[in-house]
FIFI-205284 format. One line per field, with one value per residue (C-alpha): residue number from 0; residue in three letters; x, y, z. Coordinates in nm, 2 decimals, always signed. Layout:
// residues N
seq: NUM:...
type: ala:...
x: X:...
y: Y:...
z: Z:...
END
This chain:
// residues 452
seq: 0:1:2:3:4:5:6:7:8:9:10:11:12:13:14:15:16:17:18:19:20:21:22:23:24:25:26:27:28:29:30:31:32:33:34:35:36:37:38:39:40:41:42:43:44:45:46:47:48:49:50:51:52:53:54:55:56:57:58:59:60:61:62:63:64:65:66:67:68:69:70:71:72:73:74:75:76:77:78:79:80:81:82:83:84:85:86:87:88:89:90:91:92:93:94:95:96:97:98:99:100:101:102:103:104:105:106:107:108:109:110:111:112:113:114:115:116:117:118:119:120:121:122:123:124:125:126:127:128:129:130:131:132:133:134:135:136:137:138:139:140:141:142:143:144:145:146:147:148:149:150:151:152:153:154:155:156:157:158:159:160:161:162:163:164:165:166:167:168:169:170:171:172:173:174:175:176:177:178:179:180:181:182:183:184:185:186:187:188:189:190:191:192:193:194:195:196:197:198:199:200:201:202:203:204:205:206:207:208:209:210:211:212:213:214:215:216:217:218:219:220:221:222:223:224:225:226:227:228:229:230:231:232:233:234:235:236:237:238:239:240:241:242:243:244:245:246:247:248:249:250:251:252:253:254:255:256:257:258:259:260:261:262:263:264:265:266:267:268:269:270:271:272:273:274:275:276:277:278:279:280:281:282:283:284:285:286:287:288:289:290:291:292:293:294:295:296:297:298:299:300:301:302:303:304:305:306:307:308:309:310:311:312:313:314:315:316:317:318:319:320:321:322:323:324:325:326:327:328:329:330:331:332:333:334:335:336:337:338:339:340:341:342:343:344:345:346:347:348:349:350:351:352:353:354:355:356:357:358:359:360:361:362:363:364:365:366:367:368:369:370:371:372:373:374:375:376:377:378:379:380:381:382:383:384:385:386:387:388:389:390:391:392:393:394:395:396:397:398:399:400:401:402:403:404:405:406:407:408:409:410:411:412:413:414:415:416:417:418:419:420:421:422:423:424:425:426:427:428:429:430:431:432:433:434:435:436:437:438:439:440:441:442:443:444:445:446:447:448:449:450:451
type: unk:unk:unk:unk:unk:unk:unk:unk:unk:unk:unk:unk:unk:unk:unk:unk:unk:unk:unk:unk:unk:unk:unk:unk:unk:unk:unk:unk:unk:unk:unk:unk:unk:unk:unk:unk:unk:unk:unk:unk:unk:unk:unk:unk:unk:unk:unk:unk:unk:unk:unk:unk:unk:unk:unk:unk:unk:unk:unk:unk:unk:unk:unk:unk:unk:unk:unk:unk:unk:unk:unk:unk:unk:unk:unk:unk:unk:unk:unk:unk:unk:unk:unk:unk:unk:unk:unk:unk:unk:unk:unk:unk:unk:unk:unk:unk:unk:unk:unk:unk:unk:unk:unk:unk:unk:unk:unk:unk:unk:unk:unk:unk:unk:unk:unk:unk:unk:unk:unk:unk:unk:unk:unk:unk:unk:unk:unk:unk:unk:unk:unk:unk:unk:unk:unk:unk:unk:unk:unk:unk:unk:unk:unk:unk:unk:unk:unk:unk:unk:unk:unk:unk:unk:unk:unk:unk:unk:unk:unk:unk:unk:unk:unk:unk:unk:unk:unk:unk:unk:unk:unk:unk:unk:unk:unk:unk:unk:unk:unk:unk:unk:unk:unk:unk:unk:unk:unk:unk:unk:unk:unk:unk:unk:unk:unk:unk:unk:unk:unk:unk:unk:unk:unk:unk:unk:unk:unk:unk:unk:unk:unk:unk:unk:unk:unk:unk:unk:unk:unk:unk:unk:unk:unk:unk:unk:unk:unk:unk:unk:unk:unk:unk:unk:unk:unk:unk:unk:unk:unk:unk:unk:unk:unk:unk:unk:unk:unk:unk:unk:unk:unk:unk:unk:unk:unk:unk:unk:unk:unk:unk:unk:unk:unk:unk:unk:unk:unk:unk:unk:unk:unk:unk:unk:unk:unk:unk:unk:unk:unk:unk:unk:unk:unk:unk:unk:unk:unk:unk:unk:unk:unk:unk:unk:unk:unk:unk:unk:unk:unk:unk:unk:unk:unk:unk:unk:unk:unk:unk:unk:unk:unk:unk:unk:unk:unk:unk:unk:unk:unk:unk:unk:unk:unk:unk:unk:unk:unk:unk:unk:unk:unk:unk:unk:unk:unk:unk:unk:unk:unk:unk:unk:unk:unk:unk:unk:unk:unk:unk:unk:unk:unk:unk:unk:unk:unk:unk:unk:unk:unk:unk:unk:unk:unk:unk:unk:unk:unk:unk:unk:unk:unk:unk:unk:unk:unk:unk:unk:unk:unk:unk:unk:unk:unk:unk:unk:unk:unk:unk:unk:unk:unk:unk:unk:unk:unk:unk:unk:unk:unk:unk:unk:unk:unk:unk:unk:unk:unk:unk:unk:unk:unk:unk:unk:unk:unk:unk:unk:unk:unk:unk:unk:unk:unk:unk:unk:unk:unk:unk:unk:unk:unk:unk:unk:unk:unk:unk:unk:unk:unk:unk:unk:unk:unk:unk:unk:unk:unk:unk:unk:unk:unk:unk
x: -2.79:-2.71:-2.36:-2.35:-2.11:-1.81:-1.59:-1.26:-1.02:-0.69:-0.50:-0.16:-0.18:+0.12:+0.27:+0.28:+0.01:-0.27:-0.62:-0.97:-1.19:-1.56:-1.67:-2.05:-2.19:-1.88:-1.68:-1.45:-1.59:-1.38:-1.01:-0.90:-0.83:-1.09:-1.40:-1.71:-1.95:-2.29:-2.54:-2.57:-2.22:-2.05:-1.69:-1.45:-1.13:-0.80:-0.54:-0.21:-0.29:-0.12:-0.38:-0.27:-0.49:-0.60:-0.31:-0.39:-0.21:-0.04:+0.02:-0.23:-0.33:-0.71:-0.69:-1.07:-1.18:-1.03:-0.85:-1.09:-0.91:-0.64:-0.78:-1.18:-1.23:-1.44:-1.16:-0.89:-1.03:-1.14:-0.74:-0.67:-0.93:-0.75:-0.41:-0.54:-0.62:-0.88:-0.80:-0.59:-0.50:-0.57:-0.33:-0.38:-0.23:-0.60:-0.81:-0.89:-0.61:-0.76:-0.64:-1.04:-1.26:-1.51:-1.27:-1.16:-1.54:-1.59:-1.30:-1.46:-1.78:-1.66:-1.50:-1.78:-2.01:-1.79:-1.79:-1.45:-1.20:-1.21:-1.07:-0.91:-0.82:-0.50:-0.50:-0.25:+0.00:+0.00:-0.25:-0.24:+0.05:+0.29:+0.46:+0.40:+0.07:-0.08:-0.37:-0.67:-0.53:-0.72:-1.07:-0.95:-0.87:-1.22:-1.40:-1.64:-1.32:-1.08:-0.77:-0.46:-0.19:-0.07:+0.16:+0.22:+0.31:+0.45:+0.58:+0.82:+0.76:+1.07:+1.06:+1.16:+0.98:+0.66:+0.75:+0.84:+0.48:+0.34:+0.51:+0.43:+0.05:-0.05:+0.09:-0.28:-0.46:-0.17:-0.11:+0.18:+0.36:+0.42:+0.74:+0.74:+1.18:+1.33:+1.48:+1.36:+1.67:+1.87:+1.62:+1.52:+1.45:+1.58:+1.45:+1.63:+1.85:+2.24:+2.45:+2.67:+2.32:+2.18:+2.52:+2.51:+2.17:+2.19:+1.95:+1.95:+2.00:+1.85:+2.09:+2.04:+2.14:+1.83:+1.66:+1.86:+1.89:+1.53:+1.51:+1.83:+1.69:+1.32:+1.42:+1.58:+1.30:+1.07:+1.31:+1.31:+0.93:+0.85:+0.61:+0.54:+0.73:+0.71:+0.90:+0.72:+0.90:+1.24:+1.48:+1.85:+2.08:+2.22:+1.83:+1.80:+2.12:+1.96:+1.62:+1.85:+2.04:+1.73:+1.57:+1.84:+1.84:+1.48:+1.29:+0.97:+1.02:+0.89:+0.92:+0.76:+0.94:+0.76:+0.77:+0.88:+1.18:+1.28:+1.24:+1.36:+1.71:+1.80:+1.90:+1.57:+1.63:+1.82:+1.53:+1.41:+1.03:+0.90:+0.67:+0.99:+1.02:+0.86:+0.95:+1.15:+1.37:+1.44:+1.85:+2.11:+2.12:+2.31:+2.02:+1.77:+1.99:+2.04:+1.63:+1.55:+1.79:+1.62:+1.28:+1.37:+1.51:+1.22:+1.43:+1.17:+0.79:+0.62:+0.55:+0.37:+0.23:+0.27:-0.01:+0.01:-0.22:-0.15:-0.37:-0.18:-0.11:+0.10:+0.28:+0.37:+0.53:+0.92:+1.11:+1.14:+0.78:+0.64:+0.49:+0.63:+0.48:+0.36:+0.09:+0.12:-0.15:-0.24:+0.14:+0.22:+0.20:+0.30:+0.66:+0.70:+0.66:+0.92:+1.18:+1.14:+0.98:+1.08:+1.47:+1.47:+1.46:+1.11:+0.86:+0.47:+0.44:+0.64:+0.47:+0.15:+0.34:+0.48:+0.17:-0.12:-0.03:+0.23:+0.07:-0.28:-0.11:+0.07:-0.23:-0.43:-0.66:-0.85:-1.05:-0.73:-0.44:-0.55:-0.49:-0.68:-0.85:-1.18:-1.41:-1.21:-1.36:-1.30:-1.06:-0.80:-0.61:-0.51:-0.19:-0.09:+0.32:+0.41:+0.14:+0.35:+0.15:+0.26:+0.11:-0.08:-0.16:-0.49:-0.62:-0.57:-0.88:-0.71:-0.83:-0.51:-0.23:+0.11:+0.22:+0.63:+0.59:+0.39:+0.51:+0.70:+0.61:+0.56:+0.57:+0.23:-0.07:-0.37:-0.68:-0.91:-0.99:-1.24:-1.33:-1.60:-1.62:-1.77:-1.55:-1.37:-1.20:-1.23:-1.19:-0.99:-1.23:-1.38:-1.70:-1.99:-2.18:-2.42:-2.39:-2.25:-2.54:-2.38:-2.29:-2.46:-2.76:-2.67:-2.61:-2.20:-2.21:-2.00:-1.97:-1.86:-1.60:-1.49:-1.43:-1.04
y: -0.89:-1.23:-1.35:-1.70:-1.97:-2.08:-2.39:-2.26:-2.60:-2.68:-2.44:-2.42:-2.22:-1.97:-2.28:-2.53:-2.73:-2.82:-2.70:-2.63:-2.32:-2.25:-1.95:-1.88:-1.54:-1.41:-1.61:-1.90:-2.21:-2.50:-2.54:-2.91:-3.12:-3.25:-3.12:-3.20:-2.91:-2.95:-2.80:-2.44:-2.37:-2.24:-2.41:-2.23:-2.41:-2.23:-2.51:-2.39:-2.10:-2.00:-1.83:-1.51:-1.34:-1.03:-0.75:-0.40:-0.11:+0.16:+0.44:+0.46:+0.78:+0.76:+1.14:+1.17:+1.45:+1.69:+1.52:+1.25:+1.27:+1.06:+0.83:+0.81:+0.62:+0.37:+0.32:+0.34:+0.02:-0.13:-0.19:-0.27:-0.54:-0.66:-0.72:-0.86:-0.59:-0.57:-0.28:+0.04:+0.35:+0.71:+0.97:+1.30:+1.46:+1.56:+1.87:+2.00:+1.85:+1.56:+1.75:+1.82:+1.58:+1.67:+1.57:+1.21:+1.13:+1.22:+0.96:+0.70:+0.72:+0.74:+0.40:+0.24:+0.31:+0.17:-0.16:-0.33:-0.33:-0.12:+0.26:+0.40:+0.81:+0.92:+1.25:+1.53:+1.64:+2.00:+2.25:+2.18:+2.04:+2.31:+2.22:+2.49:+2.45:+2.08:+1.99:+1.93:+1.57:+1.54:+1.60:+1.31:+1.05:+1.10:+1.11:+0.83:+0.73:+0.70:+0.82:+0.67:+0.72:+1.11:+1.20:+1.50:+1.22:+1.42:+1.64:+1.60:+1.72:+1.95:+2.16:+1.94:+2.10:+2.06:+1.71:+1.64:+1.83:+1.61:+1.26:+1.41:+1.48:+1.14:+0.91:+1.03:+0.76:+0.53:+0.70:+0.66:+0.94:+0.82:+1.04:+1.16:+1.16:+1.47:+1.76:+1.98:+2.23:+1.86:+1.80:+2.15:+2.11:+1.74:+1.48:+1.15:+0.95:+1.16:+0.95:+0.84:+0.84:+1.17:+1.32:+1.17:+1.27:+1.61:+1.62:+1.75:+1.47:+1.37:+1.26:+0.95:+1.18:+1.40:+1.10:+0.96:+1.25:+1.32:+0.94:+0.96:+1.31:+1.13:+0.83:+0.99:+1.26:+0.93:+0.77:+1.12:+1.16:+0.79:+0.77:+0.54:+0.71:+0.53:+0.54:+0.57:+0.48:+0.37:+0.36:+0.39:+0.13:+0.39:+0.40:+0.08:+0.07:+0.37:+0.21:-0.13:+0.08:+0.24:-0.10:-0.28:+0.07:-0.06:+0.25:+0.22:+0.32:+0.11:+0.11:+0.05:-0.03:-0.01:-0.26:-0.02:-0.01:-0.36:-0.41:-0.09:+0.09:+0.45:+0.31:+0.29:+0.68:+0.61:+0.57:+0.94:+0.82:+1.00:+0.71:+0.62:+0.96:+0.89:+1.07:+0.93:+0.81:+0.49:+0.46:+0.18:-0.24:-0.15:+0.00:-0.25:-0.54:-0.34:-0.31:-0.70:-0.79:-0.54:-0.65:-1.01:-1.02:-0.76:-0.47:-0.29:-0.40:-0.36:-0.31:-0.03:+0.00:+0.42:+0.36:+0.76:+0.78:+1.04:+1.17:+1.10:+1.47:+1.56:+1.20:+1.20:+1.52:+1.62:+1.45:+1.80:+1.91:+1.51:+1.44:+1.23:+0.90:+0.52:+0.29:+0.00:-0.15:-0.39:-0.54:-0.56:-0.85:-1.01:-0.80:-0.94:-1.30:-1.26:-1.04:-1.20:-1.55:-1.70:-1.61:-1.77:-1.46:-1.46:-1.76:-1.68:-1.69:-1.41:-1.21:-1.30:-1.09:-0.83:-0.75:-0.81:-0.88:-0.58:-0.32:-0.38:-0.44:-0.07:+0.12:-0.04:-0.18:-0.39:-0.62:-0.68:-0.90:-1.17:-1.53:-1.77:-1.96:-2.06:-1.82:-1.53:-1.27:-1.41:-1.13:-1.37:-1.32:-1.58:-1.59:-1.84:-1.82:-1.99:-1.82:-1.52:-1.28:-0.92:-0.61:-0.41:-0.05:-0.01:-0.34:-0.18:-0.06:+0.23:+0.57:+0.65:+0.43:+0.57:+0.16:+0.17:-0.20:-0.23:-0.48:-0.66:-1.03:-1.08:-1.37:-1.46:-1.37:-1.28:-1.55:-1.43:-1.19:-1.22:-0.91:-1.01:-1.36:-1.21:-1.25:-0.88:-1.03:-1.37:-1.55:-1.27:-1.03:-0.76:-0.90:-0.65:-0.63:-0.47:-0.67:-0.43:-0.22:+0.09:+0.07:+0.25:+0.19:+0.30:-0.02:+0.01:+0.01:-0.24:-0.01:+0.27:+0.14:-0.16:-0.02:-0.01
z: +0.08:+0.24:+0.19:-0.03:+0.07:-0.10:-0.10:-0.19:-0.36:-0.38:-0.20:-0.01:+0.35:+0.45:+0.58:+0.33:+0.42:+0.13:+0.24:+0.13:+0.25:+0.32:+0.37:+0.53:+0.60:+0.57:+0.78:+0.72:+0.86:+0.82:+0.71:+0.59:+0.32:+0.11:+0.20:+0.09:+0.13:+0.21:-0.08:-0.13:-0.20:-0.46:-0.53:-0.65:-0.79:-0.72:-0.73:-0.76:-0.55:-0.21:+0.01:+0.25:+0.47:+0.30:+0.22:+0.37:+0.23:+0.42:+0.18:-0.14:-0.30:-0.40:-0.51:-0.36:-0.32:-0.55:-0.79:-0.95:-1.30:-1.18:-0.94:-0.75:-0.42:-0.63:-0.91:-0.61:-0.46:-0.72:-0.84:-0.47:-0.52:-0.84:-0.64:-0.32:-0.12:+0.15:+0.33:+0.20:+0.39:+0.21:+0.17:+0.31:-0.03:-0.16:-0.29:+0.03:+0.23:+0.50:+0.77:+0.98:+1.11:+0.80:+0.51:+0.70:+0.70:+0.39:+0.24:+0.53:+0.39:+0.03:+0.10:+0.27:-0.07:-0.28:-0.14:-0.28:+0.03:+0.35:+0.34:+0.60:+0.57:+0.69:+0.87:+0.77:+1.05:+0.96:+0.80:+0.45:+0.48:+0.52:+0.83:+1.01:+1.26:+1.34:+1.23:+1.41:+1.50:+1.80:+1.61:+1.37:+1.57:+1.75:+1.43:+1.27:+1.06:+1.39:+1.22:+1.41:+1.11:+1.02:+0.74:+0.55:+0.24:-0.05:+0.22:+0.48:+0.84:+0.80:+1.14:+1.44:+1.67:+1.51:+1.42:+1.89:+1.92:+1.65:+1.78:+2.16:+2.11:+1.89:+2.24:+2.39:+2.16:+2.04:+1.71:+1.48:+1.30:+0.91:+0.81:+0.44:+0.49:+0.27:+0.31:+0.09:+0.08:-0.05:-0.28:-0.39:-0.78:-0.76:-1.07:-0.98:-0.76:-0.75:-0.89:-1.22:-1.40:-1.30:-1.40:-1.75:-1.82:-1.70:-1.39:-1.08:-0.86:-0.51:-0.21:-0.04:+0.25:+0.20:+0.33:+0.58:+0.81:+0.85:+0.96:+1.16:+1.33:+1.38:+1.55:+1.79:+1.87:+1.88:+2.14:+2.34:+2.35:+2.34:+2.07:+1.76:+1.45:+1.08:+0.79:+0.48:+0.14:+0.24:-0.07:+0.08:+0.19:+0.44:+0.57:+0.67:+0.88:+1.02:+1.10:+1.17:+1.48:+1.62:+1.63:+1.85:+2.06:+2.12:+1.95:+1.87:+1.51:+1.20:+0.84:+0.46:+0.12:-0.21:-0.50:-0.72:-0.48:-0.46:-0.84:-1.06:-1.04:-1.18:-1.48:-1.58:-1.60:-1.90:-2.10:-2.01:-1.99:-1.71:-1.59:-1.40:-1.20:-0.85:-0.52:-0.37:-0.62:-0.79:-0.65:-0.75:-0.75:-0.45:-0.25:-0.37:-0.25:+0.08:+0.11:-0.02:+0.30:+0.51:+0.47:+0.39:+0.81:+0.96:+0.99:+0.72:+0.89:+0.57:+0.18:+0.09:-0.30:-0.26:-0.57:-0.70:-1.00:-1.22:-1.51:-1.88:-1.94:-1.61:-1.71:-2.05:-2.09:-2.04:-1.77:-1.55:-1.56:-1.50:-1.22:-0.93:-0.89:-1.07:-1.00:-0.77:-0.63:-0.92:-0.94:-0.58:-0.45:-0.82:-0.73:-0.39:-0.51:-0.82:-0.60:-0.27:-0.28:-0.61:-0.49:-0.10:+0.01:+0.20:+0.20:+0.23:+0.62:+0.58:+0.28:+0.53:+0.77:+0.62:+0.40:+0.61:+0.96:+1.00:+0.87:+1.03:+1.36:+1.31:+1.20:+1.45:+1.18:+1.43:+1.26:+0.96:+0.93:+1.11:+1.05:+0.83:+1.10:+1.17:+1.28:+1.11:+0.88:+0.52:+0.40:+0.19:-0.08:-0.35:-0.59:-0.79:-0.79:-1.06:-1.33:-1.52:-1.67:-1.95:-1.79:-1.98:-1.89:-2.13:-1.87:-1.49:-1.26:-1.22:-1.35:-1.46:-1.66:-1.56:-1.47:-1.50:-1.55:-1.88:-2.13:-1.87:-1.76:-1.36:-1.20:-0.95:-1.07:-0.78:-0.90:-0.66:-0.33:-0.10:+0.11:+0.43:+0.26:-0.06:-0.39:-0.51:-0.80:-0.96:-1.25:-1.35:-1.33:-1.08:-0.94:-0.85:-0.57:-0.33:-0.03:+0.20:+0.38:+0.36:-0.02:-0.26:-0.44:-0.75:-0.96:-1.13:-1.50:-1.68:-1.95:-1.75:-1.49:-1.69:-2.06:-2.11
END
């Protein structure tokens, strides 16, 4: 299917400057003020609305295969749609593991029918994830999906010396080692950040130490082998001094934060719902300060949504036997513009970067996070800053509903995303569409994917 053309209106660029957009067979075409597009084009009115080249997301859980009760490719990006994604990066954490050649392609594929934003499979690091032998790493990273990101997410690489053979053997095609940091004999039976809270309540609590050494111990094997190490999930205010000293060392070592992260404290702990119980830990006002200065100067690279769906029952249960984990593709960029931009901290050229840019540019996401410029692919993302909006966990795209932040008001709204010039969500809603070659041809249901 042909792709239409749009004029979008009335929009502010990274940089401040007002602008219009068109966008023709799926790439942008002109960038000024007041344009006047020729007939055949649909205009789309987004005044009010700052537009970013389109986020890509370095650590999502899409649960496919295996585990569809909680989240499906389809449903995965459908949400990533929602918050401005165009590109998202699948966990290895699924039902059989993603650590052969077969299982990446099957995730590649999986996100090429479904159409809403590109999906690129992580490959585990070690069979099944049980740090002991690596996995067939080689055989990914020459597959159809060209896997250049391993983690063992939900795991930590634990055994240095498979984590220097790891870091040593990924160098042969510029890969990057994403580091799941915790030490499972500090954390053994752990439920929340240690701390004044954890002691009141009565659970076991989690060290920010469990996390720091594995980073401490990992940038220094990356400087010894020189290879490309990442951090995934940094919660600690130690941690980013950590990441901060390998930096000026010159290390090639880079880093994600979550939204969760920069938003919620342990004291939401207090409440004793287990939709706040995510690995790692929600830790104090001090460490969220510690990571909004981290990533507000570039010493963290990126946000990362970490979007874990989980079905209701392994959610809403007692605290101990919950599941780790919360939604976050649907809220992320909304948390970045109320924790980041609305307080000084960050403007958009910056969001632009460490959303988009950043983490295409460490994945090696070729054809992502790229600059809205004429002749570009059309991947942009549109929020409108000043529109607050309640979240409301019966309304997500998600499969599951286990959103920490329902009932609360964010500021910045996404109005629209357009993924290969073709609208993804607008007008608040999911748009459907069989444009893409490779998608399927079974038509999406309204009443099946967008009943909530």
């Amino acid at each position: 299917m042909k792709n239409a053309n749009y004029l979008l209106t009335g929009l502010t660029l990274p940089n401040g400057s007002k602008s219009d957009i068109t966008i023709s067979d799926g790439v942008i075409t002109e960038i000024a003020s007041n344009i006047i597009a020729a007939p055949g084009f649909t205009k789309v009115d987004l005044a009010g609305s700052i537009a970013l080249p389109g986020l890509v997301d370095l650590h999502t859980h899409l649960r496919e295969p295996g585990k569809e009760d909680a989240e499906t490719v389809l449903s995965g990006t459908m949400a990533a749609a929602k918050g401005g994604f165009v590109a998202v990066s699948a966990m290895a954490n699924t039902s059989p593991v993603a650590d052969t050649a077969g299982v990446v392609e099957q995730v590649f594929a999986l996100g090429q029918s479904a159409g809403f934003a590109d999906v690129f499979p992580i490959g585990a690091v070690t069979e099944g994830l049980k740090g002991e032998n690596l996995a067939e790493i080689g055989a990914m990273a020459d597959s159809r999906a060209r896997v250049r990101v391993f983690s063992d997410d939900g795991s930590c690489v634990f055994d240095p010396l498979v984590m220097r053979r790891a870091l040593e053997y990924i160098k042969k095609f510029d890969g990057v080692i994403a580091q799941h940091a915790q030490d499972p004999r500090l954390t053994q039976g752990s439920q929340m950040n240690e701390g004044e809270i954890s002691s009141r309540l009565g659970l076991k609590g989690w060290p920010a130490v469990a996390e720091e050494a594995i980073i401490a111990r990992d940038v220094l094997l990356a400087d010894h082998v020189q290879s490309r190490l990442h951090i995934c999930h940094l919660t600690t205010a130690g941690g980013v001094e950590i990441i901060r000293w390998a930096k000026a060392r010159g290390i090639s070592v880079t880093a994600e934060v979550t939204p969760h992260h920069l938003l919620l404290t342990d004291k939401s702990a207090l409440s004793y719902d287990p939709i706040f119980k995510v690995n790692p830990p929600l830790r104090t006002q001090k460490d969220v300060e510690a990571l909004r200065e981290g990533l507000a100067d570039g010493t963290i690279d990126i946000v990362a949504t970490d979007h874990a769906p989980h079905p209701a029952e392994t959610k809403e249960c007692e605290w101990q036997e919950a599941a780790f984990g919360m939604l976050g593709l649907e809220s992320a960029l909304s948390i970045i513009n109320q924790t980041m931009v609305a307080p000084g901290l960050m403007n958009w050229e910056s969001v632009a970067d460490r959303m988009s840019y950043a983490p295409a540019k460490i994945a090696r996401y070729n054809e992502h996070g790229k600059a809205l410029t004429v002749g570009a692919m059309a991947n942009i993302t549109l929020i409108n800053p000043g529109q607050t909006y309640r979240v409301d966990r019966d309304l997500v795209a998600s499969r599951s509903r286990n959103t920490p932040f329902h009932g609360m008001d964010l500021q910045g709204a996404v109005t629209a995303t357009f993924f290969r010039g073709q609208p993804t969500f607008l007008n608040g809603k999911l748009q459907l569409f069989l444009w893409n070659p490779m998608a399927s041809s079974e038509i999406i249901s309204d009443e099946l994917y967008f009943k909530k």
